[in-house]
C-alpha positions in Angstrom: 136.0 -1.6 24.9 132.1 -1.7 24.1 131.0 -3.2 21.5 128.6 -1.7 18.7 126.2 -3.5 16.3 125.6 -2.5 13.0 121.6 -3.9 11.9 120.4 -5.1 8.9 123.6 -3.8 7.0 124.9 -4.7 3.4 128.7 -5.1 2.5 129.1 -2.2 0.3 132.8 -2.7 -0.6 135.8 -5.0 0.5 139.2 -5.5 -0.4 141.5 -8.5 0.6 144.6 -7.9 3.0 147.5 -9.7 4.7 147.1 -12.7 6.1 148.0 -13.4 9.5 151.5 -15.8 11.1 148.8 -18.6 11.2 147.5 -18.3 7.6 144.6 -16.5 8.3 142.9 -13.7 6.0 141.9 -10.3 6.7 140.2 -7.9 5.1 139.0 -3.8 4.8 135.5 -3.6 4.4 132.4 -1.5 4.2 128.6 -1.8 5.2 125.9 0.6 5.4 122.2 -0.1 6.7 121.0 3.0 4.5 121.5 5.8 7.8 124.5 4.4 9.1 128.2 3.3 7.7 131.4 2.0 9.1 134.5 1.2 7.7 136.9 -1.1 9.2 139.2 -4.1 9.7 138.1 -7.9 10.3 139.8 -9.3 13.9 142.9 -10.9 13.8 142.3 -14.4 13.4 138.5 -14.0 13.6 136.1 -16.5 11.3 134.5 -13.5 10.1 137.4 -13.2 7.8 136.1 -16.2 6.1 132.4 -15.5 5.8 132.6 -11.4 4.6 132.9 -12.7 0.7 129.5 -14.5 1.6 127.8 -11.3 1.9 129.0 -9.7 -1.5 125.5 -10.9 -2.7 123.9 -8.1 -1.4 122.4 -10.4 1.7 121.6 -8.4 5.0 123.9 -9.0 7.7 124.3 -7.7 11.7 127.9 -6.7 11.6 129.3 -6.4 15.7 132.4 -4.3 15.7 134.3 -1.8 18.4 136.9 0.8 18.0 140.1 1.0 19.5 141.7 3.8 21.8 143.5 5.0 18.6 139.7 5.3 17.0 140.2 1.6 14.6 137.1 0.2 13.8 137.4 -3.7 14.0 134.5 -6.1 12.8 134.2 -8.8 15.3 131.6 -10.8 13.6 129.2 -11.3 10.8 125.8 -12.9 11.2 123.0 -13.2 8.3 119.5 -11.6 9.3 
């Protein structure tokens, strides 16, 4: 698995989904640093679940991510710039 970075990006869209067995919330979400754009899934019982509605302000972010074999793209974390 390697893992990709995603600089000074800004949450285009996102849209709530299941939560996990432990309560947890996950979310779909887009960024785009203006030449780049993914499209994925937060982690499964990742924090970054909790701080993607942070960034709805328009705020610049680092967004770390990887793709699975299957070609998933899964947002590991979120960090402010």
């Amino acid at each position: 698995m390697k893992t990709l970075v995603l600089t000074n990006a800004k949450l285009m869209s996102y849209e709530k989904g299941n939560c996990s067995v432990y309560g947890n919330p996950s979310y779909h979400a887009s960024f785009s640093n203006g030449s780049e754009e993914i499209t994925g899934k937060t982690a499964s019982n990742a924090s970054c679940g909790y701080s993607l509605v942070n960034f709805s302000d328009g705020r610049a972010c680092n967004v770390t991510y990887h793709i699975t074999r299957a070609g998933n793209v899964i947002i590991n974390k979120i960090e402010e710039v």
